[in-house]
N, C-alpha and C positions, 0 to 999 in steps of 0.2 A: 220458808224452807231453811234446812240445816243444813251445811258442807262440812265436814270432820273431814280434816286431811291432817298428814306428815307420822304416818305409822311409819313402820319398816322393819328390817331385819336388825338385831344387837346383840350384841356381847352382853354375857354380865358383867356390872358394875356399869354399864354404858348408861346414854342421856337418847332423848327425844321428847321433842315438843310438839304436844299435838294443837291444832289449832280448829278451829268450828268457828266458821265464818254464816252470819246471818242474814236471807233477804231480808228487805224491811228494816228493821231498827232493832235494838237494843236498848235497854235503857232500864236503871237503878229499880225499877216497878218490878223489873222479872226478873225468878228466882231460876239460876242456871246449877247445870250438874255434868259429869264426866260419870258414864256408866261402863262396866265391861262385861264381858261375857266367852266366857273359856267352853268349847268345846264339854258336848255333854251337863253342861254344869247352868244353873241359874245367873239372870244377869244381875249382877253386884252393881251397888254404889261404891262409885271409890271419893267423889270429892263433891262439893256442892256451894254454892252462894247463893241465900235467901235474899227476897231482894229486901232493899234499907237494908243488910244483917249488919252486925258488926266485925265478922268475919269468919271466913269459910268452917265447913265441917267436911274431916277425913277420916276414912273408914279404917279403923287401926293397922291393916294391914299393910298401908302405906303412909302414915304418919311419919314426918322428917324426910321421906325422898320425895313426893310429889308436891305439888304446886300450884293451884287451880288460882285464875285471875282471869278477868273481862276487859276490856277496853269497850265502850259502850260507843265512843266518838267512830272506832272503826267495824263496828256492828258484830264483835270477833271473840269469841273467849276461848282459852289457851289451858292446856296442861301440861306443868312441866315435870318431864319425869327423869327422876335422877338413880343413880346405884339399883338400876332394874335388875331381877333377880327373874330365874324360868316360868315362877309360878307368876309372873305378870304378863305371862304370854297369854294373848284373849281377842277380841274386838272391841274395841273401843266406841262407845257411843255417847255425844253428846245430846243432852235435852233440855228443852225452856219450859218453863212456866209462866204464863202472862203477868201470875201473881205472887204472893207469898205465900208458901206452903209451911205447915207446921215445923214445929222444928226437929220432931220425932219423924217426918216425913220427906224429910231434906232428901235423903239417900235412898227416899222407894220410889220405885219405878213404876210407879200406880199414882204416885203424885204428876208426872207428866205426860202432858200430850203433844210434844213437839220434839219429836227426832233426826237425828243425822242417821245418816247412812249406816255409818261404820267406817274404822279403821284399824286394818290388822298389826298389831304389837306382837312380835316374834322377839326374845329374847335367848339366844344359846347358851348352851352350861359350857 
């Protein structure tokens, strides 16, 4: 199971880090991703790490504020999200992979079967 926590309410230009904590393990084998999804709209890849990658891929939209990283020792990977702007207001969904997913398939959400809950990111104008 997935736990995504640490949404909330923001300002723009403001920070929140979201975090998706894992039963079980973690570990370099699985390929992790941070998805969202805005009301009426399809759920988007925003960030991903293939597992072995050599590092992450982000979905232009948020290239230079967000931050996607794992820590495998505490079963937990994290999004950091910086200079949030209204159109990042969405749910937030973390998902794993057991394995390596292509690299064109990093950011679909047809690539994975293991999801979090959800966490609501509200940003105000």
């Amino acid at each position: 199971q997935l736990q995504a926590s640490g949404g909330g309410l923001v300002q723009t230009g403001g920070s929140l880090r979201l975090s998706c904590a894992a039963s079980g393990f973690l570990s370099d084998y699985h390929s992790v991703a941070w998805f969202r999804q805005a009301p009426g709209e399809e759920r988007e890849g925003v960030s991903c790490i293939r597992s072995f990658s050599n590092g992450p891929t982000y979905a232009d939209s948020v290239k230079g504020r967000f931050t996607i990283s794992r820590d495998n020792a505490k079963n937990t990977m994290f999004l950091q999200m910086n200079s949030l702007k209204p159109e990042d207001t969405a749910v937030y969904y973390c998902a794993v992979h057991l394995n390596r997913v292509l690299p064109y398939m990093c950011l679909d959400p047809s690539s994975y079967v293991y999801w979090g809950q959800g966490t609501q990111v509200t940003v105000s104008s």
